[in-house]
C-alpha positions in Angstrom: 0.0 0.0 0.0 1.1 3.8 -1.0 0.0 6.4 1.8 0.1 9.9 -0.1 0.7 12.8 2.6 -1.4 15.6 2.0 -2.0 17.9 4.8 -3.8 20.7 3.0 -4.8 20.3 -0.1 -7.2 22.8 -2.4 -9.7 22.5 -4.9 -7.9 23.3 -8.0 -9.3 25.8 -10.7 -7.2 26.3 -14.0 -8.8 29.0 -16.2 -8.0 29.0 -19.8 -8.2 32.0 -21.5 -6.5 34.0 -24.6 -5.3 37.5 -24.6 -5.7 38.3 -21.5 -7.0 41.9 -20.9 -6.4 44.4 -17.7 -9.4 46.4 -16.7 -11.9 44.3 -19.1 -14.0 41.2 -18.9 -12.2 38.6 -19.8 -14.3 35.6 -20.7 -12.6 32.0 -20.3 -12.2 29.4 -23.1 -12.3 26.7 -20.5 -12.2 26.0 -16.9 -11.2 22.8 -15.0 -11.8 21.7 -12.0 -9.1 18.9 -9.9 -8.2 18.1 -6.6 -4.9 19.9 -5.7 -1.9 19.2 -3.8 1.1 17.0 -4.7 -0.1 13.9 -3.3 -3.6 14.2 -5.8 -0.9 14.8 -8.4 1.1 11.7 -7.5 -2.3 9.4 -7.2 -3.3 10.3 -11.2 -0.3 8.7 -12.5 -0.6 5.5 -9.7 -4.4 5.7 -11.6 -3.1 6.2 -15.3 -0.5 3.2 -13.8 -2.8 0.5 -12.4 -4.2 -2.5 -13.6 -8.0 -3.5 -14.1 -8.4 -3.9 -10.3 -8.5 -0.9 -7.6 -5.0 1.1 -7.2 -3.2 0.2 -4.1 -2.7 3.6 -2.4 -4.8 6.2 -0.6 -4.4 9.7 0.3 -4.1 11.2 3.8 -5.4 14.6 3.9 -7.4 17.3 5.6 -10.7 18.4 4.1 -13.2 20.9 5.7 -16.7 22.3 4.5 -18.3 22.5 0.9 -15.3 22.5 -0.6 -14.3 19.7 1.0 -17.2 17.7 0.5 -16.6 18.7 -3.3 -13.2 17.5 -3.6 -14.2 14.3 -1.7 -16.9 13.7 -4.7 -13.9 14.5 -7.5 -12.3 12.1 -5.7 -15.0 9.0 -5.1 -15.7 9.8 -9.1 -11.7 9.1 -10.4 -11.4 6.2 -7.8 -9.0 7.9 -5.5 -9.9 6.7 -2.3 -8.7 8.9 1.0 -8.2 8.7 4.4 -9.9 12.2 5.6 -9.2 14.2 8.8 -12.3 16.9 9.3 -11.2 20.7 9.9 -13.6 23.3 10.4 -12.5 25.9 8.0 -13.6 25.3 4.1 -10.8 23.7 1.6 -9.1 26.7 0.3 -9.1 27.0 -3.6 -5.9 28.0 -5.4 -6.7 29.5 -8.9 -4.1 29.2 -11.5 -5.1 31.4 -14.7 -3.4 30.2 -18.2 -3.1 33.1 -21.2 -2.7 30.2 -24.0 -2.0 33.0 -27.0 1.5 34.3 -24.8 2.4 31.8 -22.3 1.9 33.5 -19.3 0.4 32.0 -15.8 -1.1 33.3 -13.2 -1.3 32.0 -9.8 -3.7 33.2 -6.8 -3.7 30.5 -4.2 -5.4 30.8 -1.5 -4.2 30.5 2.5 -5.2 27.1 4.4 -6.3 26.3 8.0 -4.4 27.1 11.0 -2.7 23.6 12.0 -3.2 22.9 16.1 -1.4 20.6 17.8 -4.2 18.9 18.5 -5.3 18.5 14.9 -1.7 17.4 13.7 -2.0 15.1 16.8 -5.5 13.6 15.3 -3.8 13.6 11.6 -0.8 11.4 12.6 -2.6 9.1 15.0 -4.9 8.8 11.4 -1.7 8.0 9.2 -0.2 5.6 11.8 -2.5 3.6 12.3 -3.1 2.7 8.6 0.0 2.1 7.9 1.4 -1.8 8.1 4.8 -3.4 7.7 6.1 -3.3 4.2 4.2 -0.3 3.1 5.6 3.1 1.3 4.5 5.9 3.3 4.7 9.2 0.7 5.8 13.0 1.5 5.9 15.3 -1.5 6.0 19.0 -1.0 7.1 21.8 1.6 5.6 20.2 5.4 2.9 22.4 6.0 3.1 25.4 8.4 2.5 24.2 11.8 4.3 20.5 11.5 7.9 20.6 13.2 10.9 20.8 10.8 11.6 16.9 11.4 7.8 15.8 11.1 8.9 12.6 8.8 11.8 11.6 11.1 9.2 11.7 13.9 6.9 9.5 11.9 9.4 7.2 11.0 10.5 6.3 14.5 6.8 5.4 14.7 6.2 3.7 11.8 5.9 -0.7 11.4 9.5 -2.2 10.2 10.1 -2.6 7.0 8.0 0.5 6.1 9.7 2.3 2.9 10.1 6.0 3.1 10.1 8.2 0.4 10.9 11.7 0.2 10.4 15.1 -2.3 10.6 18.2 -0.2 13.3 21.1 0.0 14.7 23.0 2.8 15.3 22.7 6.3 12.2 19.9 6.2 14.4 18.2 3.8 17.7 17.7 5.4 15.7 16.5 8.8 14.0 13.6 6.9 17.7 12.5 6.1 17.7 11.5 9.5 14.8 8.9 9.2 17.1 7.4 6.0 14.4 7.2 3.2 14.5 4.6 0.9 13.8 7.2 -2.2 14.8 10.4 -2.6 13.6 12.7 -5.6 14.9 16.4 -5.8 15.9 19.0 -8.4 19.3 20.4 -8.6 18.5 23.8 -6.5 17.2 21.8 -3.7 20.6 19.4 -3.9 22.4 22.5 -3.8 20.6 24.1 -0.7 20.9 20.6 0.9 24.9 20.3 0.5 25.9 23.6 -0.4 28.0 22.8 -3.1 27.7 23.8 -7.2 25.3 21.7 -8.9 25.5 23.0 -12.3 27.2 20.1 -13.9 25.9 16.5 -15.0 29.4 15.5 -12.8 29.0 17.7 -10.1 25.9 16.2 -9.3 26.9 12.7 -9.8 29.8 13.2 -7.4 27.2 14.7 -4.9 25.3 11.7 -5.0 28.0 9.0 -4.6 28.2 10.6 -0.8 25.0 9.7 0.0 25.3 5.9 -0.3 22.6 5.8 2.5 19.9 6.3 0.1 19.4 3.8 -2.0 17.6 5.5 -4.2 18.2 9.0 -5.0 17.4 11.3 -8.4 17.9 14.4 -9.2 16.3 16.8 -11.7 17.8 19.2 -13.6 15.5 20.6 -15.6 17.0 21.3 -19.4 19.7 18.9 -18.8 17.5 15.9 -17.4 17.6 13.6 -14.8 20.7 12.3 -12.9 19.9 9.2 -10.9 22.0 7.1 -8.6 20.0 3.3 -8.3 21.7 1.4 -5.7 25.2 1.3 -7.6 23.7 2.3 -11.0 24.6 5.9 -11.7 23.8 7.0 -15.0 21.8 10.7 -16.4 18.5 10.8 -19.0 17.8 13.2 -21.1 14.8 14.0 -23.1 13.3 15.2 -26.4 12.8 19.2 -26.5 9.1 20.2 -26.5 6.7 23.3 -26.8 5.8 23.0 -23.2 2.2 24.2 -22.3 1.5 24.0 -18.5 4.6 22.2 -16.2 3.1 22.5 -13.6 2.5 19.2 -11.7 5.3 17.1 -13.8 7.6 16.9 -10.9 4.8 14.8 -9.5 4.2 12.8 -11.7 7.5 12.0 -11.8 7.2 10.8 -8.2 4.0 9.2 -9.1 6.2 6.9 -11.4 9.0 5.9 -9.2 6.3 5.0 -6.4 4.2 2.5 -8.7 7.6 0.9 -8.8 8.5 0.7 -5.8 4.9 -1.0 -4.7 4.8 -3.5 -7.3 8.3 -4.5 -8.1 9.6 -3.9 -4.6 12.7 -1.7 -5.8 13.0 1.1 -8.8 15.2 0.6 -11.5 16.0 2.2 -14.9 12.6 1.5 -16.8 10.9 3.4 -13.9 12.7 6.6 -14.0 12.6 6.5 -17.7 8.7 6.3 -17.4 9.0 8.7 -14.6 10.6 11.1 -17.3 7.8 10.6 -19.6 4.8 11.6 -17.7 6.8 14.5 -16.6 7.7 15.6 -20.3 4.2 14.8 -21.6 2.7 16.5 -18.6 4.2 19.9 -20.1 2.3 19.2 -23.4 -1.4 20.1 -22.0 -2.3 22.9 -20.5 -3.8 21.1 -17.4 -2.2 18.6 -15.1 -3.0 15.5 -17.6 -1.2 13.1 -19.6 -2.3 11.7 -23.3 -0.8 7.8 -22.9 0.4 7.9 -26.6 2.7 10.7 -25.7 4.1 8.5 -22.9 4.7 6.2 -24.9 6.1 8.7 -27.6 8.4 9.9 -25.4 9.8 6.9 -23.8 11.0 6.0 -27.1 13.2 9.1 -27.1 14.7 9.4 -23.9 18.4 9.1 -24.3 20.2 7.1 -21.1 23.9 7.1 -20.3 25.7 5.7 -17.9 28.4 8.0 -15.2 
């Protein structure tokens, strides 16, 4: 089983528009409606991923009024299923508006709940007590405002053995979880470079970087234009990627993670095919203008993904 962590999510709302005018009304092409947060963004690709039968992985979030009840409906409809602690405050929404004639996004995202102690108390004692040995417990994103800096090495001293950790965040939150050793860690190259503090602006400086951390079995590293550095176990090697008219990247880093993580539950480790899959759905993500992938550009694109080894 996959436990996603999503303290606060929103309802998302991407408004499609073209030329975009100040002081007029401005009347969209399309709007779209999703549920937002990393971990909803990890579950579609686990659901574009699964076979016939349900996916094996649930979401842990917090969810309060009509908004909440909405996204739990989104939810029930794409066969997401969650594991919902009730807050008093309605879901916040975060509105992203897309100019598709020049490019431009614009983001207005609203602010979330106040986190208590006593409601991160109930949230954990929620997540714990779903989780069993052999599972892959799932953080992706900043912790939210209110959870202490070393939240997931807290968890982890809690968790069932053989409970697989795996890890995207940045910051202070980041080099904490390093304490709780995750079995996956998935980062771009700013974040490696506020972790270490070293130069990261080389294929090889990265790949050194990672050789030190021989803790982590997995660890992989984005670098946007340049691609994707990974260290598997001992296999170190970089991907790169066709260039594309991107649309919309926002998302792609998670489904990214949403790759690695359907390896890691049903083949029990991640290896080369996964990452280059992982690559993929990021890359294909970037061709629509919501957070969505056509399969046949997956499959495109895996075809064109260029792997060597450091």
């Amino acid at each position: 089983m996959i436990h996603l962590v999503c303290p606060n999510p929103a309802l998302d709302r991407t408004i499609l528009l073209h030329d975009l005018k100040e002081d007029l009304v401005n009347r969209p092409d399309a709007v779209h409606e999703n549920a937002g947060g990393k971990s909803f963004n990890v579950a579609y690709v686990l659901n574009c991923e699964k076979d016939k039968e349900q996916g094996n992985f649930c979401i842990h979030t917090m969810l309060g009024g009509k908004m909440g009840e909405y996204i739990e409906q989104l939810n029930k409809e794409n066969s997401i299923p969650l594991v919902v602690t009730r807050v008093v405050k309605n879901t916040r929404t975060c509105t992203i508006t897309i100019d598709t004639e020049t490019g431009k996004t614009y983001l207005v995202y609203e602010k979330g709940f106040d986190l208590d102690e006593k409601l991160l108390d109930t949230f954990t004692a929620n997540l714990l007590k779903s989780i069993k040995p052999g599972d892959n417990v799932v953080f992706s994103g900043s912790l939210m405002k209110g959870m202490p800096d070393d939240y997931i090495a807290q968890i982890s001293r809690l968790l069932p053995q053989n409970v697989n950790l795996v890890v995207d965040t940045s910051g202070t939150a980041l080099q904490a979880a390093f304490l709780a050793r995750p079995k996956v860690v998935k980062i771009n190259d700013e974040e490696l470079t506020d972790l270490t503090g070293k130069p990261t602006d080389t294929v090889e400086q990265v790949a050194n970087i990672l050789k030190e951390y021989a803790e982590i079995p997995y660890f992989i590293v984005t670098m946007g234009s340049k691609g994707v550095v990974a260290r598997l176990q001992d296999d170190l090697f970089q991907l790169t990627f066709p260039k594309i008219q991107v649309k919309n990247p926002i998302a792609s880093g998670d489904f990214f993670l949403g790759s690695l993580c359907h390896s890691l539950e049903n083949k029990g480790f991640i290896d080369r095919e996964a990452v280059i899959r992982a690559c993929a759905y990021a890359t294909a993500n970037c061709l629509q203008w919501i957070p969505k992938v056509d399969k046949e550009d997956v499959k495109h694109i895996i075809q064109e993904i260029q792997l060597r080894s450091l």
